[in-house]
C-alpha positions in Angstrom: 2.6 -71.2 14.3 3.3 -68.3 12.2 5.1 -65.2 14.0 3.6 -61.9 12.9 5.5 -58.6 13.0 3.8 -55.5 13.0 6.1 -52.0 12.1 4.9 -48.5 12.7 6.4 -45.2 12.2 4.8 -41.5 13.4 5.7 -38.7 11.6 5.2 -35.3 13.2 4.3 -33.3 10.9 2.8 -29.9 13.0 6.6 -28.3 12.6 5.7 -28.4 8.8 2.4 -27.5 9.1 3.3 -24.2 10.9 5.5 -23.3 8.6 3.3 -23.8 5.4 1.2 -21.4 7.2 3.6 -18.7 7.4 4.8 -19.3 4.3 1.2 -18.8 2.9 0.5 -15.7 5.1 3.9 -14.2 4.1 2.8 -14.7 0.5 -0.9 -12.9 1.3 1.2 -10.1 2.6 3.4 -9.4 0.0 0.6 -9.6 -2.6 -1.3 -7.2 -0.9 1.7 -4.7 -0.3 2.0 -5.3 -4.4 -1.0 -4.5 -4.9 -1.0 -1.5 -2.6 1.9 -0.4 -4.6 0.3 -0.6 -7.7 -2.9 1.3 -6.4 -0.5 3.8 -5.4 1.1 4.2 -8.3 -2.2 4.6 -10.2 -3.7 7.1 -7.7 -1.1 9.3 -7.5 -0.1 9.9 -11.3 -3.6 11.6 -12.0 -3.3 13.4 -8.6 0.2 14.7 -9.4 -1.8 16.3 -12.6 -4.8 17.7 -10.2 -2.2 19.6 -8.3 -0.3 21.2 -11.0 -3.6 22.0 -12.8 -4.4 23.7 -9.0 -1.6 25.3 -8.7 -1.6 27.0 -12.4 -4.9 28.2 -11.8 -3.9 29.7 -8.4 -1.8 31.4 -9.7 -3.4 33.0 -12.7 -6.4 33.5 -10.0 -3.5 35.9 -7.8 -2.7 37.6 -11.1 -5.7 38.3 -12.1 -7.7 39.4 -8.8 -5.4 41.4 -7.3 -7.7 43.5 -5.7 -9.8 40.2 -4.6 -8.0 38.0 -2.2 -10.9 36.1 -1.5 -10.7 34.6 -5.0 -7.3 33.1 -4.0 -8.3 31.0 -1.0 -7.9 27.6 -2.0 -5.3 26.0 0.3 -8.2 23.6 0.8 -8.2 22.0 -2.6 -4.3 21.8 -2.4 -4.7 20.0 0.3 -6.9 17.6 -0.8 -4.4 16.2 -3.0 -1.8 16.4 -0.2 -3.5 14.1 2.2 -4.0 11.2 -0.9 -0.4 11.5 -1.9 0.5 11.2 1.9 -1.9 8.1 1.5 -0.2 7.0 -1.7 3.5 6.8 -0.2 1.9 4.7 2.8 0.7 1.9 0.4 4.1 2.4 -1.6 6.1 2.1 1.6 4.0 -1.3 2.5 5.8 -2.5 -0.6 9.5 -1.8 0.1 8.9 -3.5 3.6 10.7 -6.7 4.5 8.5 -9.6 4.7 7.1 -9.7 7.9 8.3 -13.2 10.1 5.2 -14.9 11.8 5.1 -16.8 14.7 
């Protein structure tokens, strides 16, 4: 008679499996705080013109309508540009953040 041996070995491998996975969703976030970044950064260099150009024009608006203060009222359009530069340093600060840990 002819003895047979049989051998088997488990590996468990859900340790490494949860850890690919956070690996993978820690590089999803850091991509998307790039790209926020970057967004940012292109947003904000045209609206850093728009409120220069505003704020030129108000002023040659308070010069020349003196006698018409109505004219002058446009802290509404300066703030326009305000609120997306607020929104611009949000995306830039997702950026500088430390990668977030997953559990």
């Amino acid at each position: 008679m002819s003895a047979l041996a049989v051998s088997c070995l488990f590996d468990d491998v859900t340790q490494r499996e949860r850890m690919e996975e956070q690996m993978s969703q820690t590089e999803k976030l850091t991509s998307l705080g790039l790209l926020a970044a970057g967004v940012a950064h292109e947003v904000n260099t045209p609206l850093a013109v728009i409120s220069n150009y505003i704020q030129m024009l108000a002023r040659q608006m308070r010069r020349a309508t003196r006698a018409s203060p109505s004219l002058t009222k446009s802290s509404s359009r300066r703030s326009a540009p305000a609120k997306s530069s607020t929104i611009c340093s949000t995306f830039r600060g997702l950026a500088r953040r430390k990668p977030w840990t997953l559990m």
